[in-house]
C-alpha positions as CSV (number, residue, x, y, z in Angstrom):
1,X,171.7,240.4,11.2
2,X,174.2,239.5,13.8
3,X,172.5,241.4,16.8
4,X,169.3,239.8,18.3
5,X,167.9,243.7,18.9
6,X,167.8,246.6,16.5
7,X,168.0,250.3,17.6
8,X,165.9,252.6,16.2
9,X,167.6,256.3,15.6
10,X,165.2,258.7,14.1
11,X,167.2,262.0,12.1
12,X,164.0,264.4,11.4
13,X,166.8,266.3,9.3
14,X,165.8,268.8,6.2
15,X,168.5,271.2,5.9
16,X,170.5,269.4,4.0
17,X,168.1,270.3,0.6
18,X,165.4,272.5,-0.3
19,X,162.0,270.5,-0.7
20,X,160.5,270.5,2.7
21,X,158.7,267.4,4.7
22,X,161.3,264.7,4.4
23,X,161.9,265.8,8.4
24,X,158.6,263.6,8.5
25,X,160.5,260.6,7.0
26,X,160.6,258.7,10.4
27,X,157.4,259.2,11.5
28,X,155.9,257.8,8.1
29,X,158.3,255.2,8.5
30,X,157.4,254.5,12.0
31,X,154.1,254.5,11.1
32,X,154.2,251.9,8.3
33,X,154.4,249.4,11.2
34,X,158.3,248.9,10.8
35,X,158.4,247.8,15.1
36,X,155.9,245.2,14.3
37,X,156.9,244.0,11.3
38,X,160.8,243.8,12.5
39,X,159.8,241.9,15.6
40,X,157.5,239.1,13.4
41,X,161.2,238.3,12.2
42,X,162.3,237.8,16.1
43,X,164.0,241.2,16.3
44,X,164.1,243.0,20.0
45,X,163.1,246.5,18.7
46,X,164.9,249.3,21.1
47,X,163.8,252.7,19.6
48,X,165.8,255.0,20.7
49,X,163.7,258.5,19.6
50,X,164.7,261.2,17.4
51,X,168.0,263.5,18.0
52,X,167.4,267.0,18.3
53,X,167.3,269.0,14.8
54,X,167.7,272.7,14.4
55,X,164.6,274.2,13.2
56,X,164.8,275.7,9.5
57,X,163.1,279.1,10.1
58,X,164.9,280.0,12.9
59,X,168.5,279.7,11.6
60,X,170.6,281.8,8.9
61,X,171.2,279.7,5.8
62,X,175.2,280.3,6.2
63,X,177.5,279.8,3.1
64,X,176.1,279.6,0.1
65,X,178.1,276.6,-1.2
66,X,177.4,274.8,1.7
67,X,174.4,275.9,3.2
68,X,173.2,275.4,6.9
69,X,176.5,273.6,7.5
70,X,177.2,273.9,11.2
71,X,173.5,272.6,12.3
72,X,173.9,269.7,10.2
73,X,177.5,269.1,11.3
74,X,176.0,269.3,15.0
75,X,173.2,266.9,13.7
76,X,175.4,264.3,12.4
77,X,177.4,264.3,15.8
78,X,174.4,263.5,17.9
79,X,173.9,260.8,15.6
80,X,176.9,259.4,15.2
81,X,177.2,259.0,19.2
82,X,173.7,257.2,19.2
83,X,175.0,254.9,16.4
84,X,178.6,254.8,19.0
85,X,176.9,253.8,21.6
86,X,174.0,251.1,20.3
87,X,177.1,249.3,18.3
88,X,179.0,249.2,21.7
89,X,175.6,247.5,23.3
90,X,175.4,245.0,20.8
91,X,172.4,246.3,19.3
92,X,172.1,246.9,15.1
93,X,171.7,250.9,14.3
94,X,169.1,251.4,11.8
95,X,168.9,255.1,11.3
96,X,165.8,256.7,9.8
97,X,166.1,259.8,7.9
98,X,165.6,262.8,6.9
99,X,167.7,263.5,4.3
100,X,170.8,261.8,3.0
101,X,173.1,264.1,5.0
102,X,172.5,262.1,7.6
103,X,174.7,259.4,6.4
104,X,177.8,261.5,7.4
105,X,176.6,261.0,11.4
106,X,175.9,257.2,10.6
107,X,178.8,256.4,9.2
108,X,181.0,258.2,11.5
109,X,179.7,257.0,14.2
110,X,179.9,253.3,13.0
111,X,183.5,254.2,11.9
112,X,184.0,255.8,15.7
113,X,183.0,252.3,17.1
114,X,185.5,250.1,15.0
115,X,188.1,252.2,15.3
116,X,188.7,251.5,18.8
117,X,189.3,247.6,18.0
118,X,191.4,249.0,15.4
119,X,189.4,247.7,12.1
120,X,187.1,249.5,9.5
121,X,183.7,249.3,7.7
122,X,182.7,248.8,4.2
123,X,179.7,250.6,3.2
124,X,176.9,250.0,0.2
125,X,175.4,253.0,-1.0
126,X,172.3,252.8,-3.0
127,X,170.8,256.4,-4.8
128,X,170.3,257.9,-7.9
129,X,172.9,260.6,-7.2
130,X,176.6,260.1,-6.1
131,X,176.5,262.1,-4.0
132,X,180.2,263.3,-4.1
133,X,179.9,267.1,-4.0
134,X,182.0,269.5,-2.3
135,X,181.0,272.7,-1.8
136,X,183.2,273.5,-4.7
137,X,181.8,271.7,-6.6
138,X,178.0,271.5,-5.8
139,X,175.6,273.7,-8.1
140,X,173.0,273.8,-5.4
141,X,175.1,274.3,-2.0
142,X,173.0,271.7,-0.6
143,X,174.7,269.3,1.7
144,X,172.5,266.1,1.0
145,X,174.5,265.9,-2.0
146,X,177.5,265.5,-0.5
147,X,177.5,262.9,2.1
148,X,179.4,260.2,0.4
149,X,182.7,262.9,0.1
150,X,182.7,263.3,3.3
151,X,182.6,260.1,4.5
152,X,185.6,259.4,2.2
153,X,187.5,262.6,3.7
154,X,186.5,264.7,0.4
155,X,184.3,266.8,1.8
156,X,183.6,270.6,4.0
157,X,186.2,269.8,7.4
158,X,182.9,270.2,9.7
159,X,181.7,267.0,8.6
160,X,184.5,265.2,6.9
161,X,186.4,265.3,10.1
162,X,183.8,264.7,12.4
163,X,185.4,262.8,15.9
164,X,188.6,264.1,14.6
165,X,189.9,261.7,11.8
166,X,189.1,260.8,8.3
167,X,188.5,259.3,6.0
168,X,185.6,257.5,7.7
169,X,185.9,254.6,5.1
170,X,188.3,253.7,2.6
171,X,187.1,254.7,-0.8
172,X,188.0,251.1,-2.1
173,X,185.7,249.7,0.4
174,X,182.6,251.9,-0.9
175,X,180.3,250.4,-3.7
176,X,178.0,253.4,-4.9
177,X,174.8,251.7,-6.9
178,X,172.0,252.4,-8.9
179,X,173.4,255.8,-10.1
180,X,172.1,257.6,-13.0
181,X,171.6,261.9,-12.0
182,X,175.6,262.8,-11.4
183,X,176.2,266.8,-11.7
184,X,178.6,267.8,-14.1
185,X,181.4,268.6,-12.2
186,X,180.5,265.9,-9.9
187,X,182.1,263.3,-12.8
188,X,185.5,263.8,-12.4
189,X,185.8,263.5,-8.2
190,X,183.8,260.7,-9.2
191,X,185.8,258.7,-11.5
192,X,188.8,260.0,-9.3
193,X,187.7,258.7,-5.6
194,X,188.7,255.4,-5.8
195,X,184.9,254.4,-4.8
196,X,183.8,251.3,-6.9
197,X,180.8,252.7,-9.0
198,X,177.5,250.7,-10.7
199,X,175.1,252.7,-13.0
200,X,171.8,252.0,-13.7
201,X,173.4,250.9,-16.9
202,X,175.9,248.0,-15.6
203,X,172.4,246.9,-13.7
204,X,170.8,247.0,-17.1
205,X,173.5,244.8,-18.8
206,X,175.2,243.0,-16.1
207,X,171.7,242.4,-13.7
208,X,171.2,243.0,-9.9
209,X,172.5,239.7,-8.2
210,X,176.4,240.4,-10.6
211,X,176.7,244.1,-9.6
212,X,175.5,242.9,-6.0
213,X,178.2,240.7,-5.9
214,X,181.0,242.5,-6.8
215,X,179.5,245.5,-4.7
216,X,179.6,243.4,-1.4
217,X,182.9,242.4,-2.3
218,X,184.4,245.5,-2.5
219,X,182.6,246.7,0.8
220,X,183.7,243.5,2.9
221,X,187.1,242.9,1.7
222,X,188.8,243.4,4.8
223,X,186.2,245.3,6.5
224,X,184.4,244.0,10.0
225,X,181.2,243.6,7.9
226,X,178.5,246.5,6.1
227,X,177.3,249.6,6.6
228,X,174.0,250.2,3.9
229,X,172.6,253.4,3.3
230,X,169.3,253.3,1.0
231,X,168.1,256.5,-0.3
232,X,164.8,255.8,-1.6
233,X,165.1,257.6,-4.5
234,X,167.0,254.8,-5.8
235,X,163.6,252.9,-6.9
236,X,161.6,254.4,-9.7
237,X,158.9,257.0,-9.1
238,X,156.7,255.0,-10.5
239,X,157.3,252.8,-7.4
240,X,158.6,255.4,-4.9
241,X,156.8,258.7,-5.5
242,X,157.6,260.4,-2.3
243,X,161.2,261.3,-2.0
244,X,163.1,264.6,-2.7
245,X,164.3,264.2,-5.8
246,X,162.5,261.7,-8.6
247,X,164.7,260.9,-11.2
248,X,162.6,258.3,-13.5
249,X,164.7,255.0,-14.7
250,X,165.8,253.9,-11.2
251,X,165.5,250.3,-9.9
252,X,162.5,248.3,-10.1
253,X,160.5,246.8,-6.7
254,X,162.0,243.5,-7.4
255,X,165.7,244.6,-8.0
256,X,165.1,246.8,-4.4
257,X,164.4,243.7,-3.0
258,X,167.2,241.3,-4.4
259,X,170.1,244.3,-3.6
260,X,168.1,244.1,0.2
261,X,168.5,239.9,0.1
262,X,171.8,239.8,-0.9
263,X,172.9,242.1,0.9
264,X,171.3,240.2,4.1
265,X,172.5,237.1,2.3
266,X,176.7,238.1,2.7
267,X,176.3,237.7,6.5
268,X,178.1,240.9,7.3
269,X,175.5,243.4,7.4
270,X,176.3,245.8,10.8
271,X,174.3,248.9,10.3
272,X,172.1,250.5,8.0
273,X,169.8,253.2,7.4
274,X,167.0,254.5,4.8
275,X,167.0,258.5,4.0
276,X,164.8,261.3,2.0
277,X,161.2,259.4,2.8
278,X,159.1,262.4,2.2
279,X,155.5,261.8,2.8
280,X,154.2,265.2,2.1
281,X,154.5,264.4,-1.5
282,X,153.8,260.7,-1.4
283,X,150.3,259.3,-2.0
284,X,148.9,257.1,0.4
285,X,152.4,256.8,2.6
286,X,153.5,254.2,-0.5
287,X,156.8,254.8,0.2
288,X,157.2,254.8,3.5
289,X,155.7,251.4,3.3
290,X,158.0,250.5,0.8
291,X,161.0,251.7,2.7
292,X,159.9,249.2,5.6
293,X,159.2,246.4,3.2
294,X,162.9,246.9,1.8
295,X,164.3,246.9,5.5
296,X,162.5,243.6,6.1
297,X,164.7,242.3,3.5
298,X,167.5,243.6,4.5
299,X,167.0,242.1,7.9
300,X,166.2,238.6,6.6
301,X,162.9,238.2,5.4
302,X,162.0,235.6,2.7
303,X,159.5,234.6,0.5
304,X,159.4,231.3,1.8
């Protein structure tokens, strides 16, 4: 990356779905040896704790199509003004999650930062869901489906106008990837947003190192450089067991690894974070360690 020292932001957040433990994700991730391992690339590590997350039992669940909404908007603040203020010190945000709600804080705030030199991110998202639900939308009413509206001004006003404008990123500057569990009403907003979109099935024909081409493309064409946000459910069970929502056929530990190269590869890479880690269903902390090897890559390792 461009920045000599990485900050470490740690999002404990699980209201955003319904399977409990993935407010352990950056713990396990900690654990894994991710300071060590970044600073055997020549990384400063700065880590910066966890914000401050609402505690599930002791809140109402709020509307049902949108459910625990103000404590995740109020989550997402706190960390988009950690991500404001590490950019601002020259240091690269990586953001540990929690679940992909998250995303709405990290983006924000890397959007908050740029905006005050007057430019814009781009911004790789790698899942197995779109996540482009609104609460109209969404059969679930759980916000870690829809992060990825928000950020492209689509989704509840708590979140899609958090800091007070939106979009957060141009929709023609987003590359969604690795898709393949879309909700049926979810398809339309989809094919509508403008977002540029790569199944599991344009991998399968087209390979990893096309669509990653074309997806940094879109995400740095004009842009001041990347922001990456990995769900781990992205990578096949088989590979990633413990995450919040399994959906077999994803990408294969190689193919993690080229999208993480490549991605380190463009030169542009300002931010990025990994969400829905969830080690209480995970054997052995597999992917937590996984998650870690993935941000190496990201960061610049190699194999030789």
């Amino acid at each position: 990356m461009r920045q000599s020292t990485i900050a470490i932001i740690g999002a404990p957040l699980d209201l955003g779905q319904d399977r409990r433990g993935v407010d352990m994700g950056p713990s396990a991730v900690r654990v894994a040896n991710l300071h060590r391992r970044l600073g055997a690339l020549g990384y400063q590590v700065d880590d910066l704790g966890n914000v401050a997350v609402d505690q599930r039992e002791s809140l109402p669940e709020g509307p049902a199509r949108a459910r625990y909404l103000p404590q995740i908007a109020e989550t997402c603040r706190r960390v988009g003004l950690m991500v404001d203020k590490a950019l601002a010190g020259g240091k690269a945000p990586l953001v540990l999650g929690g679940d992909h709600s998250v995303a709405v804080g990290t983006v924000a705030g890397v959007a908050r930062h740029l905006r005050k030199q007057r430019r814009k991110a781009g911004v790789i998202w790698i899942d197995a869901h779109a996540d482009m639900n609104t609460p109209e939308t969404s059969p679930s009413g759980n916000v870690h489906g829809m992060p990825l509206a928000c950020c492209i001004g689509r989704g509840p006003r708590e979140l899609a106008g958090l800091f007070g404008f939106a979009p957060k990123v141009q929709p023609e500057n987003v590359a969604l990837v690795g898709i393949r569990d879309v909700d049926e009403a979810e398809r339309g907003p989809v094919h509508q947003s403008g977002v540029r979109v790569f199944t599991m099935r344009d991998i399968d024909e087209r390979g990893m190192k096309e669509v990653m081409a074309e997806a940094i493309q879109a995400a740095s064409d004009g842009t001041a450089g990347i922001h990456l946000s990995l769900d781990m459910d992205f990578v096949d069970p088989r590979e990633a067991p413990g995450v919040g929502t399994p959906v077999r056929g994803g990408g294969t530990y190689r193919e993690a690894h080229l999208a993480m190269e490549l991605i380190n590869d463009a030169g542009n890479l300002l931010s990025m974070e990994v969400v829905e880690v969830n080690p209480v269903i995970d054997e052995s902390n597999r992917t937590a360690d996984l998650a870690v090897e993935l941000i190496m890559s990201a960061m610049g390792k190699r194999i030789l």
